[in-house]
C-alpha positions as CSV (number, residue, x, y, z in Angstrom):
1,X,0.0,0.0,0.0
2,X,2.9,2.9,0.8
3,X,4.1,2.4,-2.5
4,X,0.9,3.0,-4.2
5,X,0.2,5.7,-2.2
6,X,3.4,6.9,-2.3
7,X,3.5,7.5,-5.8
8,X,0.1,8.9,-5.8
9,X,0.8,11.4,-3.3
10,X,3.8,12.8,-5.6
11,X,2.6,12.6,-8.7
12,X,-1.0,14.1,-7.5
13,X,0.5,16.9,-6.1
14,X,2.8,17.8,-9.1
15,X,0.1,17.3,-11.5
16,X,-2.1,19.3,-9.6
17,X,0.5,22.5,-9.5
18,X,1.0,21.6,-13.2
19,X,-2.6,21.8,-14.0
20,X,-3.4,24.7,-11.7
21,X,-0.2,27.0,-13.4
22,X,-0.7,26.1,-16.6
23,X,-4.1,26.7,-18.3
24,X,-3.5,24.1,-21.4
25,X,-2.0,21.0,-19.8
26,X,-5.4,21.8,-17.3
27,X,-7.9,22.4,-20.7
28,X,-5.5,19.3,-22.1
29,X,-5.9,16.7,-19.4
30,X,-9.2,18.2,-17.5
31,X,-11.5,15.7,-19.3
32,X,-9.4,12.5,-18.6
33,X,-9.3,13.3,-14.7
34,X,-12.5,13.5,-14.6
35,X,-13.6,10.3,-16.9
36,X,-11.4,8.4,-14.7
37,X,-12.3,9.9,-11.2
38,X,-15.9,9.4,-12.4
39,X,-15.3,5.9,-13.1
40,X,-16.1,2.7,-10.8
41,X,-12.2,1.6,-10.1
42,X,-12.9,-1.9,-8.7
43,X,-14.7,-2.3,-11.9
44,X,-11.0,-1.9,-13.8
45,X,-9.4,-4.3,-11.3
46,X,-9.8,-7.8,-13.5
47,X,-8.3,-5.4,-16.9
48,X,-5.0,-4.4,-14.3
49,X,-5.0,-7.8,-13.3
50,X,-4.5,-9.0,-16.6
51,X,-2.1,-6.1,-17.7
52,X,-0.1,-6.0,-14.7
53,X,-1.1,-9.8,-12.6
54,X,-1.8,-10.8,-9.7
55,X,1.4,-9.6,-8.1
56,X,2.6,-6.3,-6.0
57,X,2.6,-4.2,-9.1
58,X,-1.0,-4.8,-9.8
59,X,-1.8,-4.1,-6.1
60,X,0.4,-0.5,-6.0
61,X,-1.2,0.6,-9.1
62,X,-5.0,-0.3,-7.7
63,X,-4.0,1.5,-4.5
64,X,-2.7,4.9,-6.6
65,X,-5.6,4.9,-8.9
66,X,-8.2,4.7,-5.5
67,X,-5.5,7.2,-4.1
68,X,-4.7,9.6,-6.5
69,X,-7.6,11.9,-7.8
70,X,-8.3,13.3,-4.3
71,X,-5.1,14.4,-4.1
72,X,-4.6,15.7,-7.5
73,X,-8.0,17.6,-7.6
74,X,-7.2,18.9,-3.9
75,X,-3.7,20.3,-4.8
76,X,-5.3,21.6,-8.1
77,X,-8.2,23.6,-6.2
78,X,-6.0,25.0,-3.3
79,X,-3.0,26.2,-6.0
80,X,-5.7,27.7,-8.0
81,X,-7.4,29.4,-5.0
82,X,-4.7,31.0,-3.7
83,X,-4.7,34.2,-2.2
84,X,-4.5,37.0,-5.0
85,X,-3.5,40.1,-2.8
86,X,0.0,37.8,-2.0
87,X,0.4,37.2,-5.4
88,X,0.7,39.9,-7.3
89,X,2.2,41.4,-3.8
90,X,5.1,39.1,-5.1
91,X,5.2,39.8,-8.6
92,X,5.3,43.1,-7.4
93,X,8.8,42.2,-5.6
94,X,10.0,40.6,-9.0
95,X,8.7,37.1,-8.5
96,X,8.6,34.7,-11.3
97,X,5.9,31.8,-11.6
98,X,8.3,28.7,-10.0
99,X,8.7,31.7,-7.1
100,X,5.1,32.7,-6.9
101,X,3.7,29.0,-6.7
102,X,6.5,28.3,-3.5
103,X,6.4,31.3,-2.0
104,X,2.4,31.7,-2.0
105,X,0.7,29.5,-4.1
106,X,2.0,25.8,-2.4
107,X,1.8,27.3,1.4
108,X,-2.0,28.7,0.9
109,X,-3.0,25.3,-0.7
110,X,-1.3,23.2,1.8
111,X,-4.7,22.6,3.8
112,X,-6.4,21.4,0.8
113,X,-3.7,19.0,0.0
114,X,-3.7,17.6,3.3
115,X,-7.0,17.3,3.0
116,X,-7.0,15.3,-0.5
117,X,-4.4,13.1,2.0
118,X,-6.6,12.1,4.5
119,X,-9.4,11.4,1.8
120,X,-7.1,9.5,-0.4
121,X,-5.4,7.6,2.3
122,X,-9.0,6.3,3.7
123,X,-9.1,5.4,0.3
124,X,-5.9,3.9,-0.5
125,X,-6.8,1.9,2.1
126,X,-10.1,0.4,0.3
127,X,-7.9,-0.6,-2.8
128,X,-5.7,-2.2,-0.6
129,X,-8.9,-4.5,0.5
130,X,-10.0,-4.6,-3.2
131,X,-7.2,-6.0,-4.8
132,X,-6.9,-9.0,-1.8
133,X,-10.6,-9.4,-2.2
134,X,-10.1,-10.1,-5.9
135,X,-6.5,-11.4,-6.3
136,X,-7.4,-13.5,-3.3
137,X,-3.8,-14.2,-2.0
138,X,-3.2,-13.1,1.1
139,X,-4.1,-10.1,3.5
140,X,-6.8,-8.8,5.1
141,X,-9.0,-9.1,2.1
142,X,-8.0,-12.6,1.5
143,X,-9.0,-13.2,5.3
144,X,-12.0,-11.4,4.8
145,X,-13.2,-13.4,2.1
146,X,-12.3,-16.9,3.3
147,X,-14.2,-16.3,6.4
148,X,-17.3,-14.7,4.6
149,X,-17.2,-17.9,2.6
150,X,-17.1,-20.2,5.5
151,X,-19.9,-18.2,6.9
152,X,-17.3,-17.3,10.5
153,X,-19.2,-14.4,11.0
154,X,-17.5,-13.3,14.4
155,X,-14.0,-13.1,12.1
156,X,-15.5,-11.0,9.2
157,X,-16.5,-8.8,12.0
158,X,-13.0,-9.0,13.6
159,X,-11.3,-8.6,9.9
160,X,-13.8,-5.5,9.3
161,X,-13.0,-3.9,12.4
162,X,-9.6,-4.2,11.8
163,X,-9.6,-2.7,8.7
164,X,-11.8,0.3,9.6
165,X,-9.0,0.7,12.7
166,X,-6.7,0.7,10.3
167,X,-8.4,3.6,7.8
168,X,-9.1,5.5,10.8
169,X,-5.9,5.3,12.2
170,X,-3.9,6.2,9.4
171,X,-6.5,9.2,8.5
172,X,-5.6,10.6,12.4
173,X,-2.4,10.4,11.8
174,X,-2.6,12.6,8.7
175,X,-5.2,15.6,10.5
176,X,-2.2,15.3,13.3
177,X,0.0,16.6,10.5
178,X,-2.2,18.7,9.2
179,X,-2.8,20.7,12.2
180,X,0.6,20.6,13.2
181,X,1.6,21.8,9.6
182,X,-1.0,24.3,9.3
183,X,-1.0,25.6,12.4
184,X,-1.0,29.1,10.7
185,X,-4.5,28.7,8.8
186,X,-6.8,28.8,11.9
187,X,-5.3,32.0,13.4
C-alpha cells in the first residue's frame, strides 16, 4: 500500500501545480481526470490484473488509482485558490511563476492538499482490501473473504473492524500533521 500511495501522493501533487499553473496541460488533461475519477475503479481491477497480474505491481497501481484523484483535484483547487492580494504582492517584488507557486501558491494550498491526503489515504486503504478481495492471496482481504465464505461471521467482523481501525488510524495520523503543519490557517 505505501508504495501506491506513495507515488500517488507525488505525482497528485505535481500534477495538480501543473494543471493549476498552466491553463493548457489543465484544458488538455481536465476531461481525462474527470472520466477516470468518475469511473467505478474496482470495476478496472480484473483489466489491471490481466495487464499487470496478480502480483505487488498490480496491487500498488490499484492502490494509486483509489489514491490519487483526491489528491490531484485537492492540490489543483487549493493552487488555483490561492490568495490574489499575496500574489501579485510578489510579482510586485520581481517574482517569477516557480517563485510565486513556492512562496504563495503551495503554502496557501497546503490545507487542501492535506486534506486530498486524509481522503485519499481512507481510500488507498479500500484498494488495498480490493485487490486481496479479488486477487485472493493473502491479507486482510483474502481473510475477509475466506471467512465470509465459511460463513465465520464473528471473524469477518474481527477482519472488518480491523480494517476500519486501520483507515481510521492512518486518516488521524494525517489531521495530526495537518494541524501541526497548518497551524497558521486557523489564526
Amino acid at each position: 500500500m505505501a508504495m501506491g500511495f506513495f507515488l500517488a501522493l507525488v505525482s497528485g501533487i505535481l500534477l495538480g501545480i501543473i494543471m493549476a499553473r498552466y491553463r493548457t496541460v489543465e484544458k488538455l488533461l481536465d476531461p481525462y481526470m474527470n472520466a477516470l475519477m468518475s469511473s467505478p475503479i474496482t470495476a478496472l481491477v480484473p483489466i489491471i490484473m490481466l495487464i499487470f497480474g496478480s502480483q505487488f505491481t498490480a496491487r500498488v497501481v490499484i492502490v494509486f488509482l483509489f489514491s490519487f484523484f483526491a489528491i490531484c483535484v485537492n492540490t489543483l483547487t487549493g493552487v488555483k485558490n490561492a490568495d490574489r492580494a499575496l500574489v501579485e504582492m510578489v510579482r510586485s517584488f520581481g517574482a517569477n511563476d516557480r517563485q510565486v507557486t513556492t512562496i504563495v501558491a503551495l503554502p496557501g494550498a497546503l490545507p487542501m492538499i492535506l486534506q486530498g491526503v486524509r481522503l485519499s489515504i481512507a481510500r488507498a486503504v479500500g484498494g488495498v482490501l480490493i485487490a486481496e478481495l479479488m486477487m485472493a492471496l493473502s491479507g486482510l482481504g483474502y481473510q475477509l473473504s475466506t471467512y465470509g465464505a465459511a460463513f465465520l461471521t464473528n471473524y469477518v467482523y474481527a477482519v472488518v473492524g480491523t480494517i476500519t481501525l486501520i483507515a481510521w488510524l492512518l486518516s488521524e495520523a494525517v489531521r495530526l500533521l495537518e494541524r501541526r503543519l497548518t497551524n497558521w490557517s486557523r489564526a
